[in-house]
N, C-alpha and C positions, 0 to 999 in steps of 0.2 A: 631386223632380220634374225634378232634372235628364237623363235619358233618359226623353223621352215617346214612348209607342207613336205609330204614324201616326196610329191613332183619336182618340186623348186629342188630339194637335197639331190636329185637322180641328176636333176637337167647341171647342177654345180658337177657334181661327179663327173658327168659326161664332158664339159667343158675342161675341167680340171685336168682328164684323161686326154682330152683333145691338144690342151695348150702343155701338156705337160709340165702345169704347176701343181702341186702338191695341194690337194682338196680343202684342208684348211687355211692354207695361205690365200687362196682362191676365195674362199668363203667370207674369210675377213676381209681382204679385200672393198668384194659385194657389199657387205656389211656396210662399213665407210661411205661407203663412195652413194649408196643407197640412202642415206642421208641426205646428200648433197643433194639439192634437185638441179641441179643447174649441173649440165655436165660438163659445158665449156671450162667455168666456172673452178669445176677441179682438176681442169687439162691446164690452166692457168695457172694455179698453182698446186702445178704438181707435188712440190717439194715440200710443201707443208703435206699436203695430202701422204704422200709417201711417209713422212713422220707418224701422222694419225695412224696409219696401216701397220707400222714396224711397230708400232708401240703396242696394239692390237694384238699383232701376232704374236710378240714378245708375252706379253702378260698371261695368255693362255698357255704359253710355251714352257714359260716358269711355274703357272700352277701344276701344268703336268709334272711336271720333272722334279719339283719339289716334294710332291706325293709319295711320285716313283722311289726315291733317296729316302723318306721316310719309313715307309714301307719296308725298305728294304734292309733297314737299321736291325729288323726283328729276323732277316733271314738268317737259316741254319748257314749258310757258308759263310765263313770269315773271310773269304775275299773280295764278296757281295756287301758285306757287310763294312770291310774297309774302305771300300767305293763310297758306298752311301756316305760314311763318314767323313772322306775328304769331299764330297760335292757337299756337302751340307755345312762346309766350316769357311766360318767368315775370311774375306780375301783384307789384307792389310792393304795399306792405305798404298803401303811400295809396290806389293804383287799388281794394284791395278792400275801403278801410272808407269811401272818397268815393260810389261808385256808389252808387247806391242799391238796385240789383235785386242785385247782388255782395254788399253786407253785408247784406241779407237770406237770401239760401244759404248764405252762407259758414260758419253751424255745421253744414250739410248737409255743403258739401264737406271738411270739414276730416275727418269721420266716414268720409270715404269714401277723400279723397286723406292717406294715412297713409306719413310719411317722407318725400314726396315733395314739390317746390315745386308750388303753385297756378298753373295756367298757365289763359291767357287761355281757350282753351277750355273748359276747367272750369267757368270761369265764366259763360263764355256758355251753355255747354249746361245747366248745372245751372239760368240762371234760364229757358231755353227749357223745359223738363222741366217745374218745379215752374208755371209758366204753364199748361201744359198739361195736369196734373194740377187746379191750380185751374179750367179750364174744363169739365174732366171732372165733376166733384165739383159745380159749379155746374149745369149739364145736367140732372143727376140729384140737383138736388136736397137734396144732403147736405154734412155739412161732415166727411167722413172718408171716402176711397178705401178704407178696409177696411169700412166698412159697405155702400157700394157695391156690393163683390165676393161679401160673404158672403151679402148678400141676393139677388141676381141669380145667383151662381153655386154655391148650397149644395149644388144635387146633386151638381155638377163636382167639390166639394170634396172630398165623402164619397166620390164615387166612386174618385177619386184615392188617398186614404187608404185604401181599402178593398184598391186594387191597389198598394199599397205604394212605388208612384214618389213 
């Protein structure tokens, strides 16, 4: 599903707008799960599925916001600037087993940030994400974002699979 016709992107929007998850989390989701052809299959195991998904999300999440931080290293404000600076600086080994939302992600990000040092952002983003995932999943009810999807969005799913994205 990484090239989506305009239709498939509208008809995610609409759904995303419908279930009130955020288009990309929704999309990734699809993504995964669209793989899978067996849909039982990842109602079963959810738990891994939901891993494949968080780690999805997560890695696009990080490439944004790593950007973002870079980028913003060359802004004219020095308070932009000091931001960037602290999301962009490696977390010591104590900041990520003291925190307590940090050592909870932290077998997330470690899955995702591979070779790489863990930087403050990582950590922030990763426990803003999985917060937000836990509120989604709370909403509706369920304790697995892929039961979620595969129940609200099954036709999305086969339709997808059916067009080969």
């Amino acid at each position: 599903m990484t090239s989506l016709s305009a239709p498939q992107q509208e008809k995610i929007h609409i759904k995303a707008e419908e279930l009130g998850i955020p288009e990309e989390i929704l999309g990734s989701g699809l993504d995964i799960l669209c793989r899978n052809r067996n849909l039982v299959n990842a109602l079963d195991n959810s738990v891994e599925m939901d891993d494949y998904i968080y780690q999805a999300i997560l890695k696009i999440s990080f490439k944004k916001k790593k950007e973002e931080a870079e980028e913003a290293l060359y802004s004219s404000d020095p308070s932009t600037q000091h931001q960037a600076e602290k999301d962009l600086a490696v977390l010591s080994r104590e900041e990520l087993t003291t925190d307590p939302f940090y050592r909870a992600v932290l077998p997330l990000i470690v899955k995702v940030v591979v070779n790489e040092p863990i930087l403050r952002l990582h950590a922030e983003e990763a426990s803003a994400v999985v917060l937000k995932l836990a509120d989604i999943k709370r909403r509706h009810r369920s304790t697995s974002l892929t039961e979620i999807i595969v129940k609200q969005c099954s036709a999305e799913i086969k339709e997808f699979q059916i067009t080969g994205s």
